[in-house]
C-alpha positions, 0 to 999 in steps of 0.5 A: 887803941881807938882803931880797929885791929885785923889779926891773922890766923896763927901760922904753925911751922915745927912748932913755931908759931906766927901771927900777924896784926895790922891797924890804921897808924894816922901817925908816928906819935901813935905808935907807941900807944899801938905796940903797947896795946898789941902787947898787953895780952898774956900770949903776946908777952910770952912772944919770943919776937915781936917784929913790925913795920909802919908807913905813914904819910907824914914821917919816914917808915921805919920797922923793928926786928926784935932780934929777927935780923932782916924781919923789920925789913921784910915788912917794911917792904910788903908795905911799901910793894902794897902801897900801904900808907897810914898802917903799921904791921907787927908779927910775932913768933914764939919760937918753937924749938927748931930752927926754920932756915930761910922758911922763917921768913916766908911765915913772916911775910904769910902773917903780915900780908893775911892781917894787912889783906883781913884789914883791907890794907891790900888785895889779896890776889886771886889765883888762877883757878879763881878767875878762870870762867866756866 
């Protein structure tokens, strides 16, 4: 893959665990070749779900669940929310046993958003104690 990857630190929540990845995506005929890079590695085979979501600025976003219902779409619109044009995101999880609810889908979004910020897709907002002046 000729573009590089920004990855995001592994999110562990009873047990599962979750990580975010992000690249440059120039357009939909690349897409293929960069989910099959993503996944070459041993860890990402053994993943439970591989979910993601594209935007380019020549074809319709699209987004994938894997068996994650309502994933893909959570992604495709933090793309869109960012205005991220040119960039696909892919999570995975390897699912650690215990049911996480509706919390499944905030580590979702936590490891797309860190590895679209880490890749300079989006800003990261500052809190409040962050931009307070001493």
């Amino acid at each position: 893959w000729p573009f590089p990857i920004s990855s995001s630190d592994s999110i562990v929540d009873r047990k599962s665990v979750f990580e975010g990845h992000a690249s440059h995506l120039p357009s939909i005929s690349h897409l293929r070749a960069f989910l099959h890079h993503i996944s070459l590695s041993k860890r990402a085979k053994k993943a439970t779900h591989r979910m993601y979501a594209y935007r380019t600025s020549s074809s319709d976003p699209g987004q994938e669940d894997d068996g994650e219902g309502g994933s893909g779409e959570r992604l495709a619109r933090l793309l869109e929310l960012n205005n991220c044009k040119n960039a696909v995101v892919v999570v995975f999880r390897w699912y650690g046993g215990v049911k996480l609810g509706s919390d499944r889908w905030k580590r979702i979004s936590e490891a797309g958003k860190e590895a679209l910020a880490k890749g300079g897709f989006i800003e990261e907002k500052r809190t409040k104690s962050a931009t307070k002046r001493k």
